[in-house]
PDB file of N, H, CA, C and O in Angstrom:
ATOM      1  N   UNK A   1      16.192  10.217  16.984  1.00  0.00           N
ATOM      2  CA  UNK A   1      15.812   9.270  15.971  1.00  0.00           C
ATOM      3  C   UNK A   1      15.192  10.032  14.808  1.00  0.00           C
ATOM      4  O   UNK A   1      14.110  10.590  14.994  1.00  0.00           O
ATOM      5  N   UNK A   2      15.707  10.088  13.789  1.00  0.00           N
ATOM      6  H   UNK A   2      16.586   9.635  13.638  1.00  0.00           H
ATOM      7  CA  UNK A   2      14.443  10.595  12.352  1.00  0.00           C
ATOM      8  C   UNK A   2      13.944   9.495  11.878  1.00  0.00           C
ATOM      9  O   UNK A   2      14.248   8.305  11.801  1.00  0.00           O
ATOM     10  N   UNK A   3      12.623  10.587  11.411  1.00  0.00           N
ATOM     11  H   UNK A   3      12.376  11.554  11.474  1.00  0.00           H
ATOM     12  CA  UNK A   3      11.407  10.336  11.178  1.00  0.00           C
ATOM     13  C   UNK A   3      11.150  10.232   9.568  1.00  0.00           C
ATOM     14  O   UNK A   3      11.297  11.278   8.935  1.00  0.00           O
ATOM     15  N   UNK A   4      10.852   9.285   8.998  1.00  0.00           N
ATOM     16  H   UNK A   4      10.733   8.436   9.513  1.00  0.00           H
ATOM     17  CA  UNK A   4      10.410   9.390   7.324  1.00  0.00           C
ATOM     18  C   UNK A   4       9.038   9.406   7.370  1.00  0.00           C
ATOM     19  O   UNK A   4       8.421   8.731   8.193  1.00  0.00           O
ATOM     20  N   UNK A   5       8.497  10.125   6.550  1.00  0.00           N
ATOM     21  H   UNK A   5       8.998  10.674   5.881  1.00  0.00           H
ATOM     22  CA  UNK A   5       7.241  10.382   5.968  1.00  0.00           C
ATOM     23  C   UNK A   5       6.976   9.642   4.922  1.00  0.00           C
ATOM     24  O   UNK A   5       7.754   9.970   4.027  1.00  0.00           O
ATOM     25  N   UNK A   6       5.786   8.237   4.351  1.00  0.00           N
ATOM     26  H   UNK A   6       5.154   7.970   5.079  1.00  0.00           H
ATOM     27  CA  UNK A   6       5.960   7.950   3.235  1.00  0.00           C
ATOM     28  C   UNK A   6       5.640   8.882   1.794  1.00  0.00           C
ATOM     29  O   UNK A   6       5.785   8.584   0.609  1.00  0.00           O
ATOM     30  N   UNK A   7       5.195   9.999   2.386  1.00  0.00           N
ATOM     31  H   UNK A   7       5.077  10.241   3.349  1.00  0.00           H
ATOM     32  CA  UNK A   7       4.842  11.037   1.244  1.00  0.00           C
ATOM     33  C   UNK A   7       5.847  12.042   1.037  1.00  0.00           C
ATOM     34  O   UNK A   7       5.959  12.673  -0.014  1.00  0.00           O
ATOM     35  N   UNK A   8       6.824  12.233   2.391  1.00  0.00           N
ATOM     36  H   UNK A   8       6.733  11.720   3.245  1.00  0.00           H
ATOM     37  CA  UNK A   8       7.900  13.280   1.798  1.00  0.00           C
ATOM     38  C   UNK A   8       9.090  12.558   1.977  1.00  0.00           C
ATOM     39  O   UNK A   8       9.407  11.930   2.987  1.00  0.00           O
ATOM     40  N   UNK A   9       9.831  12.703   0.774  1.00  0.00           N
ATOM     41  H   UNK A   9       9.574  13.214  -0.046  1.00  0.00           H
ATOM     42  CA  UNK A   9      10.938  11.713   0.193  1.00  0.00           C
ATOM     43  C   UNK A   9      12.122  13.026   0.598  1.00  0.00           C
ATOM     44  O   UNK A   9      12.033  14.201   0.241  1.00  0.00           O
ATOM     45  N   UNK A  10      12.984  12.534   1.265  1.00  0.00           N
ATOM     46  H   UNK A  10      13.056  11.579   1.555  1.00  0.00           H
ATOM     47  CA  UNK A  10      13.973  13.539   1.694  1.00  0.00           C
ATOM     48  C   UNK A  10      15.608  14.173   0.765  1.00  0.00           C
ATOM     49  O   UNK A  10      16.534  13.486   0.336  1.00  0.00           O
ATOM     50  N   UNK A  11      15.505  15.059   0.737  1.00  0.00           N
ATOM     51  H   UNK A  11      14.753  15.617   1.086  1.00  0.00           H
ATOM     52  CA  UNK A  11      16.604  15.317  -0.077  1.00  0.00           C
ATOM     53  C   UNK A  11      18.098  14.549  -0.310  1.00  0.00           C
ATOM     54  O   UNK A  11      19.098  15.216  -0.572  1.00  0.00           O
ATOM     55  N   UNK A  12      18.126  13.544  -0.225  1.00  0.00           N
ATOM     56  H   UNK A  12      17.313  13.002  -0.012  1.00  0.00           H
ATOM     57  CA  UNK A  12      19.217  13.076  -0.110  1.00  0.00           C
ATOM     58  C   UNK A  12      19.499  12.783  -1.608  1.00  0.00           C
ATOM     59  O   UNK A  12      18.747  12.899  -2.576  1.00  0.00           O
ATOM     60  N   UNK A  13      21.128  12.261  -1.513  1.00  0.00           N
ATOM     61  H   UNK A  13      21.739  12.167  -0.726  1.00  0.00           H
ATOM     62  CA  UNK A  13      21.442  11.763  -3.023  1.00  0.00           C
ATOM     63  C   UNK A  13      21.452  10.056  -3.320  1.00  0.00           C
ATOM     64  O   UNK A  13      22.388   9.260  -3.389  1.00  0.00           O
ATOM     65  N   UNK A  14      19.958   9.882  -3.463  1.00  0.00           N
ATOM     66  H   UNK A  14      19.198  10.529  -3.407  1.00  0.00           H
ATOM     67  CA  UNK A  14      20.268   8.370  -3.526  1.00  0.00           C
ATOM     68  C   UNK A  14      20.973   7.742  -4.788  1.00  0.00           C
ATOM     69  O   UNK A  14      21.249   8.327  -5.835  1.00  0.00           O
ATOM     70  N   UNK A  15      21.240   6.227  -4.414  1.00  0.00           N
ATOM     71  H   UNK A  15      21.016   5.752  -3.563  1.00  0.00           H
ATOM     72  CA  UNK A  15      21.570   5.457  -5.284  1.00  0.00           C
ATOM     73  C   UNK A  15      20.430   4.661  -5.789  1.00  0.00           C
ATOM     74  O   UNK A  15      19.353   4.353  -5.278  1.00  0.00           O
ATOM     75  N   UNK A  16      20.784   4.500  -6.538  1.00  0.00           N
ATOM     76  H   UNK A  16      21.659   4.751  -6.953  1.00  0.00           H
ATOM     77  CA  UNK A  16      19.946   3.168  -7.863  1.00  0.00           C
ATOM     78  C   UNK A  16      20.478   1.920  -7.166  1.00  0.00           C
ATOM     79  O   UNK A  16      21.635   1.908  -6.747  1.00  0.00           O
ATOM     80  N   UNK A  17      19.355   0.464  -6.978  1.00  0.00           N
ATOM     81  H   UNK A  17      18.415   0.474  -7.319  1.00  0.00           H
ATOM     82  CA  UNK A  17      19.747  -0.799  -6.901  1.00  0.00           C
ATOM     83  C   UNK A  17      18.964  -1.499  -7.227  1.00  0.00           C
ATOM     84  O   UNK A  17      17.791  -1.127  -7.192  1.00  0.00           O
ATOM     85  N   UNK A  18      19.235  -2.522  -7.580  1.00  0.00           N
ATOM     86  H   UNK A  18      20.188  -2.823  -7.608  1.00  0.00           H
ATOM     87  CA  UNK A  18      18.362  -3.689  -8.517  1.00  0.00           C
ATOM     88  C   UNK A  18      18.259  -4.566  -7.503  1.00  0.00           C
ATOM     89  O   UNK A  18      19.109  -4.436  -6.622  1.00  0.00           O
ATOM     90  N   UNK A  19      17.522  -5.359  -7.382  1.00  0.00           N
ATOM     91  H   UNK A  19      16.831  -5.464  -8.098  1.00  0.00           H
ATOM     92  CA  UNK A  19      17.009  -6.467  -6.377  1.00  0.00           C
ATOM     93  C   UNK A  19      17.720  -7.622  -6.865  1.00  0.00           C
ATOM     94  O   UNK A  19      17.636  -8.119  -7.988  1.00  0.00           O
ATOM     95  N   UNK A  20      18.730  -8.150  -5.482  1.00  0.00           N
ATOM     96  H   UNK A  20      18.799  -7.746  -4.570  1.00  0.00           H
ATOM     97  CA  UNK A  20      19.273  -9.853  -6.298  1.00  0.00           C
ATOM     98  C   UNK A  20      18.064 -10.404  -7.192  1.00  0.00           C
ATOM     99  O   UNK A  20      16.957  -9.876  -7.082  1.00  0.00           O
ATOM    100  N   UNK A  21      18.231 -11.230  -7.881  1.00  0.00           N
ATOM    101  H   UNK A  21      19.131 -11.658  -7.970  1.00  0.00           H
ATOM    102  CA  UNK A  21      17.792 -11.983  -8.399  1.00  0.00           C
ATOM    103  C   UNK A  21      17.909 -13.559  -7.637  1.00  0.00           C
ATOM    104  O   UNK A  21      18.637 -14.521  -7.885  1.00  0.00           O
ATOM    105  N   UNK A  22      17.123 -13.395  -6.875  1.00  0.00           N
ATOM    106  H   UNK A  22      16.532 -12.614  -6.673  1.00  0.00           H
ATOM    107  CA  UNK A  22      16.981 -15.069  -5.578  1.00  0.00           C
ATOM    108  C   UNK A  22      15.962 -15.621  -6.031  1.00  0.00           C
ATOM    109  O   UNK A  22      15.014 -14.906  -5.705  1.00  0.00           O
ATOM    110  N   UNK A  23      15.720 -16.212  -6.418  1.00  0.00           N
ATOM    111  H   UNK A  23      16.490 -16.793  -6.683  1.00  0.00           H
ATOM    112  CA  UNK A  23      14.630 -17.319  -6.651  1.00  0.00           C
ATOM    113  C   UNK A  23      13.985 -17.860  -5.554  1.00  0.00           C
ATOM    114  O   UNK A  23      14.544 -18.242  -4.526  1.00  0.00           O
ATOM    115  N   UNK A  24      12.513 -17.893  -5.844  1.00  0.00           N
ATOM    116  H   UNK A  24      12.058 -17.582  -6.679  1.00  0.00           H
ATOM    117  CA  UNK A  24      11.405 -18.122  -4.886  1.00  0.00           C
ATOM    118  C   UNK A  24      10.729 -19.502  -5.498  1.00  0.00           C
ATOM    119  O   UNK A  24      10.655 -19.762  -6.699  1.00  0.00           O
ATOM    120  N   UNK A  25      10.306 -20.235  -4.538  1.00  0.00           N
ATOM    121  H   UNK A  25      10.366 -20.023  -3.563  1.00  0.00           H
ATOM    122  CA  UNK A  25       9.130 -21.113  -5.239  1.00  0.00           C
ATOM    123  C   UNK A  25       7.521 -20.438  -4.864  1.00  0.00           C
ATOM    124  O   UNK A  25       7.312 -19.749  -3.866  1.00  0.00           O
ATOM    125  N   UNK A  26       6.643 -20.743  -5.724  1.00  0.00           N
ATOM    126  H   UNK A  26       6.813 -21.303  -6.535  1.00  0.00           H
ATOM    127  CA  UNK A  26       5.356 -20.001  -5.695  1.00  0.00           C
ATOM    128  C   UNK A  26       4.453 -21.050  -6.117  1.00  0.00           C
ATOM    129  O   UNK A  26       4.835 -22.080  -6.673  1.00  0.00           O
ATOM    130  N   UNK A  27       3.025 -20.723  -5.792  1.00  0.00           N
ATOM    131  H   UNK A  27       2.715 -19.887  -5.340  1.00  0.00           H
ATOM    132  CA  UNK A  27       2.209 -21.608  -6.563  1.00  0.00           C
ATOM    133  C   UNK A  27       0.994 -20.372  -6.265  1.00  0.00           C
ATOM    134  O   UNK A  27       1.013 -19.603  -5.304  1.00  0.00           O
ATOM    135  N   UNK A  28      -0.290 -20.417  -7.606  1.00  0.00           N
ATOM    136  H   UNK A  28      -0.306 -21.041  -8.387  1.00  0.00           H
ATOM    137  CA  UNK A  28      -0.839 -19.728  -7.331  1.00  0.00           C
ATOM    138  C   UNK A  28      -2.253 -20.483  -7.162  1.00  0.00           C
ATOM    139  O   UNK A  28      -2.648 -21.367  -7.922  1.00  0.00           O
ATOM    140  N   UNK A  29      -2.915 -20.016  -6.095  1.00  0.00           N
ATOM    141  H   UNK A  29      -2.594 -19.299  -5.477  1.00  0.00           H
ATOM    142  CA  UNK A  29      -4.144 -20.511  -4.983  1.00  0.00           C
ATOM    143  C   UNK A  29      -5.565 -19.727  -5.911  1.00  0.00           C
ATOM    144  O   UNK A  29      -5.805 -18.568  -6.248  1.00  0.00           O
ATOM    145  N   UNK A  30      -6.201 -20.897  -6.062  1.00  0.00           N
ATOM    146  H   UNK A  30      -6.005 -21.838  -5.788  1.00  0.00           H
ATOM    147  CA  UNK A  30      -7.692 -20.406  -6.643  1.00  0.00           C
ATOM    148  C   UNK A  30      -8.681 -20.246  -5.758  1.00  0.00           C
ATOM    149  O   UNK A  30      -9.829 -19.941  -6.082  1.00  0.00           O
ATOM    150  N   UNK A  31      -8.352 -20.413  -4.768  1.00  0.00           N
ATOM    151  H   UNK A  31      -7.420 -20.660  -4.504  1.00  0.00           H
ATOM    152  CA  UNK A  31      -9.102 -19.786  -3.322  1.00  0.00           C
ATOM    153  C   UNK A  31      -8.616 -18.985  -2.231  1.00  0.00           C
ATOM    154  O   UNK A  31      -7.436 -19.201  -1.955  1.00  0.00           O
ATOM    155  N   UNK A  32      -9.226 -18.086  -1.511  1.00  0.00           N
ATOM    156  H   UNK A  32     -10.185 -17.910  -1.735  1.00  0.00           H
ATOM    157  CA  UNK A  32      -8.972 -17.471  -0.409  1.00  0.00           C
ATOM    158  C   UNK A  32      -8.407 -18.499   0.399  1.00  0.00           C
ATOM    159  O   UNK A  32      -8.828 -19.649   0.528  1.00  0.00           O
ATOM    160  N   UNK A  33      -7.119 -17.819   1.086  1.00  0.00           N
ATOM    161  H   UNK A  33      -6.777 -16.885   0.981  1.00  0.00           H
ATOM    162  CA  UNK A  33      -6.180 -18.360   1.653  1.00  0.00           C
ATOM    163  C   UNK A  33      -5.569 -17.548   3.105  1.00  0.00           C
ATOM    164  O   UNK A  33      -5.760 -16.358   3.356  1.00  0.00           O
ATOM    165  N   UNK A  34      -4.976 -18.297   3.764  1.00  0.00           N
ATOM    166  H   UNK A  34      -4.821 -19.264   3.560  1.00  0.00           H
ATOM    167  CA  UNK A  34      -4.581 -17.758   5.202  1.00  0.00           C
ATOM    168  C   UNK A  34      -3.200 -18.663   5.433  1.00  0.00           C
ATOM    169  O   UNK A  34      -3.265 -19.878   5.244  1.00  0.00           O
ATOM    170  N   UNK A  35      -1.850 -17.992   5.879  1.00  0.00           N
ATOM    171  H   UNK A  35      -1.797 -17.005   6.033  1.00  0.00           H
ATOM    172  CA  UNK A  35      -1.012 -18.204   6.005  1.00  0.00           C
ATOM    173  C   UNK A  35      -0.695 -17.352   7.201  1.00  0.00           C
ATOM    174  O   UNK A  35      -0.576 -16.127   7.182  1.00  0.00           O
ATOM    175  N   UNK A  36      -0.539 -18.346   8.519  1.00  0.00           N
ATOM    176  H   UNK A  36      -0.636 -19.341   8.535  1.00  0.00           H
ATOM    177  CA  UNK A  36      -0.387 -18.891   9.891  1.00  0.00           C
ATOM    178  C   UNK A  36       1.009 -18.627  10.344  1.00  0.00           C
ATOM    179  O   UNK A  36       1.718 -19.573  10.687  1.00  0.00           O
ATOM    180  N   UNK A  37       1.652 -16.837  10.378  1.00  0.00           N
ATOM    181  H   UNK A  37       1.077 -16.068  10.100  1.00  0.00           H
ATOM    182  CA  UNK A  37       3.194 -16.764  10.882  1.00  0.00           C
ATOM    183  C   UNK A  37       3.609 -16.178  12.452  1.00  0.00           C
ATOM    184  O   UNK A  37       2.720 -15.964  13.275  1.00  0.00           O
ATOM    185  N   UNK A  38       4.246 -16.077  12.590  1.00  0.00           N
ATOM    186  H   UNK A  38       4.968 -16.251  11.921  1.00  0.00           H
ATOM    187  CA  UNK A  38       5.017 -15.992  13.995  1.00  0.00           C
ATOM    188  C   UNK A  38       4.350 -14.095  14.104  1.00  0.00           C
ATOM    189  O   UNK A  38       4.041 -13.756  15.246  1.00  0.00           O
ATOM    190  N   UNK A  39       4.204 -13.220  13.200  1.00  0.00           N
ATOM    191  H   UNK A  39       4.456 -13.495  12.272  1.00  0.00           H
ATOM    192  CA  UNK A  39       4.038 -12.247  13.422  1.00  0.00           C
ATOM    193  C   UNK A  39       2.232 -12.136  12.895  1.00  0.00           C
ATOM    194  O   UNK A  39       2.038 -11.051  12.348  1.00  0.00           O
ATOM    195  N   UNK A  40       1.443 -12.678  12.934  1.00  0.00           N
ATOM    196  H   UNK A  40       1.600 -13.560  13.379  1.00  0.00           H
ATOM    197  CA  UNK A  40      -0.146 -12.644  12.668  1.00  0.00           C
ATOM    198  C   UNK A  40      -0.163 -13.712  11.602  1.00  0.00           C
ATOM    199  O   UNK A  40       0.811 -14.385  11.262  1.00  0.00           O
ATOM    200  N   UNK A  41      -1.604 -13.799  11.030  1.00  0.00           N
ATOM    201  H   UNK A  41      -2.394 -13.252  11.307  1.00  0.00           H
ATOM    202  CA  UNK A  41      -1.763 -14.446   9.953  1.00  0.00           C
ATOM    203  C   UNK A  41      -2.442 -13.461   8.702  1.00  0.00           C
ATOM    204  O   UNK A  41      -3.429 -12.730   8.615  1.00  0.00           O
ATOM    205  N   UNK A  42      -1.662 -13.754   8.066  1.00  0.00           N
ATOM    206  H   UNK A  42      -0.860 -14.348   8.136  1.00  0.00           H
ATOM    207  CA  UNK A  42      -1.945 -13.279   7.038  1.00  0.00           C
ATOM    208  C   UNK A  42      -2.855 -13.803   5.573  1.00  0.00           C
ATOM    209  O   UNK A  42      -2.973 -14.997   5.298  1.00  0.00           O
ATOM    210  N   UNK A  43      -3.337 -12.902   4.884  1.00  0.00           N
ATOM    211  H   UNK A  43      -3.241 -11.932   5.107  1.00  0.00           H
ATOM    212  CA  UNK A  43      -4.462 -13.769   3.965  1.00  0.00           C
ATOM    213  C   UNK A  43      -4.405 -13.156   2.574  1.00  0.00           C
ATOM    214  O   UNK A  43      -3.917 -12.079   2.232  1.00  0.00           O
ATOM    215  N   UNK A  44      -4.991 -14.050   1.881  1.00  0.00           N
ATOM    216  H   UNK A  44      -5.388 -14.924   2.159  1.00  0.00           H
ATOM    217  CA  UNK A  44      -4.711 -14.065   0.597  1.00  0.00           C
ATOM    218  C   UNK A  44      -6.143 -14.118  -0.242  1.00  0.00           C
ATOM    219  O   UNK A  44      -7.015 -14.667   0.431  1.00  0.00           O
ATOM    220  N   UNK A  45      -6.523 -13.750  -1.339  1.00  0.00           N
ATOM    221  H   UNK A  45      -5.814 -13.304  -1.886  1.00  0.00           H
ATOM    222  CA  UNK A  45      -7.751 -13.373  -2.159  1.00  0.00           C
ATOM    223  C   UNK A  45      -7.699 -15.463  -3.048  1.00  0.00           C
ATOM    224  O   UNK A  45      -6.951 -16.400  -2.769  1.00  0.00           O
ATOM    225  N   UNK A  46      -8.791 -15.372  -4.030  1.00  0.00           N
ATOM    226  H   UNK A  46      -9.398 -14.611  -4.257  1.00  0.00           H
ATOM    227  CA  UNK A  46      -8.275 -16.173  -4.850  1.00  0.00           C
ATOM    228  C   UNK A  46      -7.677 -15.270  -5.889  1.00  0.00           C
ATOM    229  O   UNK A  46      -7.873 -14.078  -6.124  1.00  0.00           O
ATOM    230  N   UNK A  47      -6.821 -16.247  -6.499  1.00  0.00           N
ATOM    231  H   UNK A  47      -6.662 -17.216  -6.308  1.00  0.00           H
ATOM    232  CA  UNK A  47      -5.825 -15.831  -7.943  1.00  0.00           C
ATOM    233  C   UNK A  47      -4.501 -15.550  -6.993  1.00  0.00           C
ATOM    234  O   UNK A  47      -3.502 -15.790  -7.672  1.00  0.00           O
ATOM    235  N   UNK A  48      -4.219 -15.213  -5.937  1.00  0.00           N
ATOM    236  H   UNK A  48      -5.030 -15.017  -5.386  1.00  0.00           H
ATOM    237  CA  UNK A  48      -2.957 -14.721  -5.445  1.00  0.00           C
ATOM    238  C   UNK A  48      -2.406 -15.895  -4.888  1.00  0.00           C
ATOM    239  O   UNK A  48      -3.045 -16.897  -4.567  1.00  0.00           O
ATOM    240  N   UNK A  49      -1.233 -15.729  -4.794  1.00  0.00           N
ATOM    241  H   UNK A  49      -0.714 -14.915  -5.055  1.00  0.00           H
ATOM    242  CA  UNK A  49       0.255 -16.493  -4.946  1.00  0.00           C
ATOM    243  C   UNK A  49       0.595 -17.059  -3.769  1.00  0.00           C
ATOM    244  O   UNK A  49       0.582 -16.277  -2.819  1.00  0.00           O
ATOM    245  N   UNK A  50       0.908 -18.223  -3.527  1.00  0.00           N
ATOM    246  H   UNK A  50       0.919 -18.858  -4.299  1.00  0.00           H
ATOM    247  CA  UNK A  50       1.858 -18.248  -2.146  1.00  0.00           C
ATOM    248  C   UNK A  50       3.018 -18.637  -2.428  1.00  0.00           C
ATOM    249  O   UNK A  50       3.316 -19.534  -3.215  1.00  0.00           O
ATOM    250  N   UNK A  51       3.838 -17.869  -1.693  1.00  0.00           N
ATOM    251  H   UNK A  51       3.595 -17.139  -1.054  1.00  0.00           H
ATOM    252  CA  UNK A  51       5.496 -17.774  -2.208  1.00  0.00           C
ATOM    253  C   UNK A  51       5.896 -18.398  -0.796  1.00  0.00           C
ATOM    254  O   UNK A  51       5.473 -18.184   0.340  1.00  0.00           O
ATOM    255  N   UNK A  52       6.936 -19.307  -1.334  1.00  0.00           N
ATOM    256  H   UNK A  52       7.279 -19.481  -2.257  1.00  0.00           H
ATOM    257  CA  UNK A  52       8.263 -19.561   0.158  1.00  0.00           C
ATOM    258  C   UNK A  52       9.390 -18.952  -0.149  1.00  0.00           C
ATOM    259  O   UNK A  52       9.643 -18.861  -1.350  1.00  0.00           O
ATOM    260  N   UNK A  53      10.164 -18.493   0.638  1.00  0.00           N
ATOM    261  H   UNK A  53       9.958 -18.566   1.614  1.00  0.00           H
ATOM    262  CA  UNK A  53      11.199 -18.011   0.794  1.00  0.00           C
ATOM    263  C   UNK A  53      12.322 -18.709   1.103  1.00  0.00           C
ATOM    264  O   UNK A  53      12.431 -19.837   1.584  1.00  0.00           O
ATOM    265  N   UNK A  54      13.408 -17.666   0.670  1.00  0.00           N
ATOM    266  H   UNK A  54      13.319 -16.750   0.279  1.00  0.00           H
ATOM    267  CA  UNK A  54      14.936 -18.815   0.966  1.00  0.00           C
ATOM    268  C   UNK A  54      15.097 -19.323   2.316  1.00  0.00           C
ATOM    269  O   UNK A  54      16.027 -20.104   2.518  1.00  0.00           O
ATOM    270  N   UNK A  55      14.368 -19.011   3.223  1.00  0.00           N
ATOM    271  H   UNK A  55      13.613 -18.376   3.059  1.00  0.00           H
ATOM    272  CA  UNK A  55      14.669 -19.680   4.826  1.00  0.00           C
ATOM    273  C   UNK A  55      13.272 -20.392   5.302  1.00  0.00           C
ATOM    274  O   UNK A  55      12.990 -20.843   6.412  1.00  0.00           O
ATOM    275  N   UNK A  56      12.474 -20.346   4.083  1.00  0.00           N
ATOM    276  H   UNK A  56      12.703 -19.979   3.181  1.00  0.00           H
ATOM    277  CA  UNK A  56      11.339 -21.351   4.187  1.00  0.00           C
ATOM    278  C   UNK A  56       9.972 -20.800   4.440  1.00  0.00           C
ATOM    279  O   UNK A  56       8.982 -21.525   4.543  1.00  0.00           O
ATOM    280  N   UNK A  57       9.938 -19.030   4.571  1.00  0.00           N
ATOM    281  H   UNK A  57      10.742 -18.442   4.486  1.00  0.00           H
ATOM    282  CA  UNK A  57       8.999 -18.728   5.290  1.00  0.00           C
ATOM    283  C   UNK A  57       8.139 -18.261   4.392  1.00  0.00           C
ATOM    284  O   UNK A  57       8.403 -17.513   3.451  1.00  0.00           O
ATOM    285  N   UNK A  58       7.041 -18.734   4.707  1.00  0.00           N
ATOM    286  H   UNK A  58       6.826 -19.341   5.472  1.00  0.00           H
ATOM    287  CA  UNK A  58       5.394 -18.737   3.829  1.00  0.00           C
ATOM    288  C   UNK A  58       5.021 -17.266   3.765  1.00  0.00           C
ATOM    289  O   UNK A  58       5.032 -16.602   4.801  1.00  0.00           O
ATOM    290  N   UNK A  59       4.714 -16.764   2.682  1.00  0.00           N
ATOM    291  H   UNK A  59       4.705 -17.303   1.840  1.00  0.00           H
ATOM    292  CA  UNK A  59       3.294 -15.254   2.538  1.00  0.00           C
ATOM    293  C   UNK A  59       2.738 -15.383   1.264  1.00  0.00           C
ATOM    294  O   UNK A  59       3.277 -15.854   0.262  1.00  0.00           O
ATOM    295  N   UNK A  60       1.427 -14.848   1.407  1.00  0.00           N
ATOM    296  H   UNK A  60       0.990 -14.465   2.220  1.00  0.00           H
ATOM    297  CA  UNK A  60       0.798 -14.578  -0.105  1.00  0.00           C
ATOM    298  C   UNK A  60       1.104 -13.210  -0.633  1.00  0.00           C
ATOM    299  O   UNK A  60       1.275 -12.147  -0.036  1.00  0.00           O
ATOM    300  N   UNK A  61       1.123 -13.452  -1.656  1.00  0.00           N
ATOM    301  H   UNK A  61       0.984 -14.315  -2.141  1.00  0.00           H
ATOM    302  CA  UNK A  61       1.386 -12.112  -2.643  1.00  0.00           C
ATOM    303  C   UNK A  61       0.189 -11.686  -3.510  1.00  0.00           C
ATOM    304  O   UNK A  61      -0.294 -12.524  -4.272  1.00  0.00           O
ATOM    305  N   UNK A  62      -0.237 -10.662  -3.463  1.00  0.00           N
ATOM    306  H   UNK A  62       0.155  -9.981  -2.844  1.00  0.00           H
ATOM    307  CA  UNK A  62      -1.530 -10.311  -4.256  1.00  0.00           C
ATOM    308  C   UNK A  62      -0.836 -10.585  -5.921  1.00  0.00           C
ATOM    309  O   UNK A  62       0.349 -10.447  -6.225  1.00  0.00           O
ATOM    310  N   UNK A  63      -1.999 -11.014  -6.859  1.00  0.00           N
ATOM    311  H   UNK A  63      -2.961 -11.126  -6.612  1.00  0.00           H
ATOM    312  CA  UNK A  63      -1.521 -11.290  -7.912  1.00  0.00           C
ATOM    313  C   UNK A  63      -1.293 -10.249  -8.668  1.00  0.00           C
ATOM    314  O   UNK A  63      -0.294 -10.365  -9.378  1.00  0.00           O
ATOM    315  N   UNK A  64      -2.046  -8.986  -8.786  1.00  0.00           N
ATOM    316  H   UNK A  64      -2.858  -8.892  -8.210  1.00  0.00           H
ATOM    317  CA  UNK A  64      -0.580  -8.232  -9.926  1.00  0.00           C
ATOM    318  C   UNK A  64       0.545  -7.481  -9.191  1.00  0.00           C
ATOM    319  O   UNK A  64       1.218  -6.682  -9.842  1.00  0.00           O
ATOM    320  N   UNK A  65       0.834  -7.704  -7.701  1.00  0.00           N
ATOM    321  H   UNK A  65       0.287  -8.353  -7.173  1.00  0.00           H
ATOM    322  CA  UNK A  65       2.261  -7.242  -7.510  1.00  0.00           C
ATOM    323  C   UNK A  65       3.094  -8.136  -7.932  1.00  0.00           C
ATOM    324  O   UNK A  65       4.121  -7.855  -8.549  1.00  0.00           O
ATOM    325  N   UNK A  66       2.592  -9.715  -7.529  1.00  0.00           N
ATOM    326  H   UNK A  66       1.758  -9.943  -7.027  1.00  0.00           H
ATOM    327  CA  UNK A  66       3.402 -10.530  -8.402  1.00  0.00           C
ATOM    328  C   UNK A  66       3.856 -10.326  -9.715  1.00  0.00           C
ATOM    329  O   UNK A  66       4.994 -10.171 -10.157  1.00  0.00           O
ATOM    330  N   UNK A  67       2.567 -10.360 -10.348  1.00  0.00           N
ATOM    331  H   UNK A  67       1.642 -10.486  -9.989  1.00  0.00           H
ATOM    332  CA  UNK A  67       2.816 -10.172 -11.624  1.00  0.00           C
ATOM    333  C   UNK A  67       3.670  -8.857 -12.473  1.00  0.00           C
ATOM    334  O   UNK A  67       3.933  -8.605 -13.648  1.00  0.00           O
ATOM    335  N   UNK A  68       3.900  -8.256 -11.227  1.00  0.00           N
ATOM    336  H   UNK A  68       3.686  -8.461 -10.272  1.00  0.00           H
ATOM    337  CA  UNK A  68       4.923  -6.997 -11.704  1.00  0.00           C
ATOM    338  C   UNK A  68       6.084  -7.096 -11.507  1.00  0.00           C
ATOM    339  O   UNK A  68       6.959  -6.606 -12.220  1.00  0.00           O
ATOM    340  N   UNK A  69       6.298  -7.936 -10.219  1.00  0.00           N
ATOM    341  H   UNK A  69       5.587  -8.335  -9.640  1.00  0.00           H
ATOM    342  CA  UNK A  69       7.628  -8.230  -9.576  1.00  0.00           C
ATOM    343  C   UNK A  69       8.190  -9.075 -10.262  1.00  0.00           C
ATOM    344  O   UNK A  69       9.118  -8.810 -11.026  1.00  0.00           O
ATOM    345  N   UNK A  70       7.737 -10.138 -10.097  1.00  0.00           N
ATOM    346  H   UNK A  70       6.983 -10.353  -9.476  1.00  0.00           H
ATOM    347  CA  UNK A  70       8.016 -11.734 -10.536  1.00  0.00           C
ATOM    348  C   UNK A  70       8.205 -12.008 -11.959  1.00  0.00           C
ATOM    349  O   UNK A  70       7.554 -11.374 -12.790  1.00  0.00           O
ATOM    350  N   UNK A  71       9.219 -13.086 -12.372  1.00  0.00           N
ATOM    351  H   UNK A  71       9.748 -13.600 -11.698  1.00  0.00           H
ATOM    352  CA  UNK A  71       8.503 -13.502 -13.859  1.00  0.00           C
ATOM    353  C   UNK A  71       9.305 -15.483 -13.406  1.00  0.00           C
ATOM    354  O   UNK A  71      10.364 -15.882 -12.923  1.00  0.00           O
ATOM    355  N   UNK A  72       8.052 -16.137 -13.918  1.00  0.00           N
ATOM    356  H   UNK A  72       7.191 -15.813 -14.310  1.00  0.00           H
ATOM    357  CA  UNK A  72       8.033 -17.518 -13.767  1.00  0.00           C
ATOM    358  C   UNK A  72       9.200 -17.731 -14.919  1.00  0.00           C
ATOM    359  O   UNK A  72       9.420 -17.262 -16.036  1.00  0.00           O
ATOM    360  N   UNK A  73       9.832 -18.698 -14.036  1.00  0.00           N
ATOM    361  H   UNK A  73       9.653 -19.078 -13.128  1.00  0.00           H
ATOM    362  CA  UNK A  73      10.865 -19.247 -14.653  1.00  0.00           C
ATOM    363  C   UNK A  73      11.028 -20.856 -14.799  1.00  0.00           C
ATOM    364  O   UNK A  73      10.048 -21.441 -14.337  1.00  0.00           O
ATOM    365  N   UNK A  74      11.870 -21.577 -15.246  1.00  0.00           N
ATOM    366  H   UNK A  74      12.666 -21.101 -15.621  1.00  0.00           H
ATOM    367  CA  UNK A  74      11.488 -22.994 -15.531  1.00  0.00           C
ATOM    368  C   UNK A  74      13.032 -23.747 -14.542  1.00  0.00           C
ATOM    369  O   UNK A  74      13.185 -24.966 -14.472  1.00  0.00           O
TER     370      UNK A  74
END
């Protein structure tokens, strides 16, 4: 089995890819928050996001990864 290191990036020749563009619904939470999944629960600050996903499944997103990732759409 190999092993990746997140600090040593291996010589390979990667490719470039852009992330579909899938649309999420979000709302952003002015309080500390906890979202209750099959793999732990996970928690959220105030100002950060809770996003559902295309198969329905709940997480918070800290707000400036959102805000780096994401852009609100209408």
């Amino acid at each position: 089995m190999t092993t990746f290191k997140e600090d040593q990036v291996p010589e390979y020749e990667f490719m470039k890819a852009i992330k579909k563009p899938i649309p999420i619904r979000c709302f952003q939470v002015n309080e500390r928050f906890k979202v209750e999944r099959m793999e732990g629960t996970r928690e959220g600050k105030a100002g950060d996001y809770l996003i559902v996903g295309i198969r329905g499944e709940m997480y918070p997103c800290d707000k400036e990864i959102f805000e780096e990732t994401y852009e609100i759409v209408d």
